[in-house]
C-alpha positions in Angstrom: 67.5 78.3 93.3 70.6 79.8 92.6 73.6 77.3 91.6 75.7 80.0 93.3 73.6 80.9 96.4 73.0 77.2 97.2 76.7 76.3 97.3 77.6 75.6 100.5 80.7 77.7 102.2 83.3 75.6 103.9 84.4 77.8 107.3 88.5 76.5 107.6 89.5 76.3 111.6 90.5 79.3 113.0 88.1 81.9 111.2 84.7 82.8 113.1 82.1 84.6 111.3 79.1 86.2 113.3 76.0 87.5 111.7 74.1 90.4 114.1 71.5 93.3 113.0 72.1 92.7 109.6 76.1 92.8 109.8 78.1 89.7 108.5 81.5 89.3 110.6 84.5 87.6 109.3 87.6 87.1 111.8 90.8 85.1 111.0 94.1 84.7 110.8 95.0 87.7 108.4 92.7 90.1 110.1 89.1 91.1 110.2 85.8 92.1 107.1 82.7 93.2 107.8 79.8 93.3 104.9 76.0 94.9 105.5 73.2 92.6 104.2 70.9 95.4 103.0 67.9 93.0 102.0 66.6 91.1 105.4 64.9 88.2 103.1 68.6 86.8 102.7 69.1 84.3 105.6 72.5 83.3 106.8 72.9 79.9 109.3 75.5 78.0 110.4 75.9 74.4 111.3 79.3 73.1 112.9 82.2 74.3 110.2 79.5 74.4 107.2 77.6 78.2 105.9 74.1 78.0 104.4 72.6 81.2 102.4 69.0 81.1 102.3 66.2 83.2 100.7 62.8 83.9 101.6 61.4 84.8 98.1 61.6 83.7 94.6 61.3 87.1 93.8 64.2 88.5 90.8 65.9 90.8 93.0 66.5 88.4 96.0 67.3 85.5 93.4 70.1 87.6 92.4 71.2 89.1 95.9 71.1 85.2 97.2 74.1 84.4 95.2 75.6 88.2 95.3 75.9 87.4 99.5 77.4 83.8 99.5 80.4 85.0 96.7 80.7 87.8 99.1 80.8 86.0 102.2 83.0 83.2 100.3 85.2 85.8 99.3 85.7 87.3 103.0 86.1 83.7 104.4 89.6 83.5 101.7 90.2 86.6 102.3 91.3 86.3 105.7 92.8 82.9 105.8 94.8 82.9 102.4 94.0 86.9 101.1 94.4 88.1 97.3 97.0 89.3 95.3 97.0 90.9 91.6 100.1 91.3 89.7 100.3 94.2 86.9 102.9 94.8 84.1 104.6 97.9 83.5 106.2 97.3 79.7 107.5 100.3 77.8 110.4 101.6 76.8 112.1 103.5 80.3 108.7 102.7 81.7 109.6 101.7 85.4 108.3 101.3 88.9 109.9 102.6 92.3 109.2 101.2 95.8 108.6 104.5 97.9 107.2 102.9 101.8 104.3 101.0 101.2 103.8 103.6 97.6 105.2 103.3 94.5 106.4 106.0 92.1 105.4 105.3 88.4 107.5 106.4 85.1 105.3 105.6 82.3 106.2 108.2 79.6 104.4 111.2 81.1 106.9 114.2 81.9 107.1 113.7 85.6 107.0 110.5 88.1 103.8 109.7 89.0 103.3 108.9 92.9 100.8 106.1 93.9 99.7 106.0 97.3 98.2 102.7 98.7 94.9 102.9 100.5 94.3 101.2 103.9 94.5 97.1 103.8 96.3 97.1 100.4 99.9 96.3 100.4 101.9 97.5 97.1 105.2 95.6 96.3 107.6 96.6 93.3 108.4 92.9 92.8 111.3 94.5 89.6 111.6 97.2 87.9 108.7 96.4 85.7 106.3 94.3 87.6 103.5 95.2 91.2 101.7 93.1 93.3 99.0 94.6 95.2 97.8 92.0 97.9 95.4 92.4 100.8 92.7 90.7 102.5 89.8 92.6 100.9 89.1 91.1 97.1 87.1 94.2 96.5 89.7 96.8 97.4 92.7 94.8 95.7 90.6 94.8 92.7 90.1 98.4 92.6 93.7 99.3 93.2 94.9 97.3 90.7 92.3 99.0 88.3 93.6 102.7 89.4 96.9 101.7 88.8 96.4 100.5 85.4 94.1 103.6 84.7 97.2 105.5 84.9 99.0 104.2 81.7 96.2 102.1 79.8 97.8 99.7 77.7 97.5 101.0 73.9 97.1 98.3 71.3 100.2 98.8 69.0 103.0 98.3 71.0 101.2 97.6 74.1 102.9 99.9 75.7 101.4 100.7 79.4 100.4 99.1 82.7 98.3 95.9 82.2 96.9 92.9 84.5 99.8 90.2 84.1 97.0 87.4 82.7 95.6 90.4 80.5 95.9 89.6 76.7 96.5 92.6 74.9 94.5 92.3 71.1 97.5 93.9 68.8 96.4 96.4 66.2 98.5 96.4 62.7 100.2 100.0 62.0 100.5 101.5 58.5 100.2 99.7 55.7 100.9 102.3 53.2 104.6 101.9 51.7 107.0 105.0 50.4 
């Protein structure tokens, strides 16, 4: 069995979570997720305050979608009783973020600002002048955010200038070697 998919998923008081036609439900205090179980050999039950995933196969793909589903319904359950938060970097010289409503306005070295807007469920926050947080309920869409944002000024490796991931080691590169 899967060491993942066999993990049982803890459901914290106040959160319900239905599963109908193939839909899994998530409901709690921060708001509501929904995720579509696209294989019907993945079996969801739930006993008291305790989620089981089962499978009905030993077959590769299902092995690998039993584990894919509990993360995903694990993630859903801390998603809307505690949500998720990443926090990026802006470092440069003048580089700088603005607040602008709930989207930012980024001046990473290009010529002109660069406006960000936030999609629905994600929250931007210019914490200073050089650091975001981009929180929501949805791990999958703060993820993605975060990644578009730092698409927009990639770290480089010499000075490191750019937006990066605030846990993100950057591997320095050495310049020019070659003297006058």
């Amino acid at each position: 069995m899967s060491r993942i998919g066999r993990q049982p998923i803890d459901v914290p008081a106040g959160v319900t979570v239905t599963f109908t036609d193939g839909v899994i439900s998530v409901k709690g205090p921060k708001g509501t997720l929904t995720q579509a179980v696209a294989d019907q050999r993945i079996g969801i039950s739930q006993e008291g305050a305790v989620i089981t995933v089962t499978r009905a196969s030993e077959d590769k793909k299902v092995r690998a979608m039993h584990g894919l589903y509990r993360a995903l319904l694990a993630n859903m359950i801390q998603g809307v009783t505690q949500g998720f938060e990443k926090r990026l970097i802006i470092q440069g010289v003048g580089y700088k973020a603005t607040q602008d409503g709930n989207n930012i306005v980024l001046n990473v070295g290009f010529s002109h600002p660069v406006p960000f807007q936030a999609p629905e469920g994600v929250k931007l926050e210019v914490v200073s002048a050089t650091e975001i947080a981009v929180s929501g309920i949805s791990k999958e869409a703060v993820g993605q955010t975060a990644s578009n944002i730092r698409c927009i000024k990639k770290p480089e490796p010499y000075h490191c200038y750019g937006i990066r991931y605030k846990d993100e080691v950057i591997q320095r590169k050495e310049g020019k070697t070659a003297g006058k």
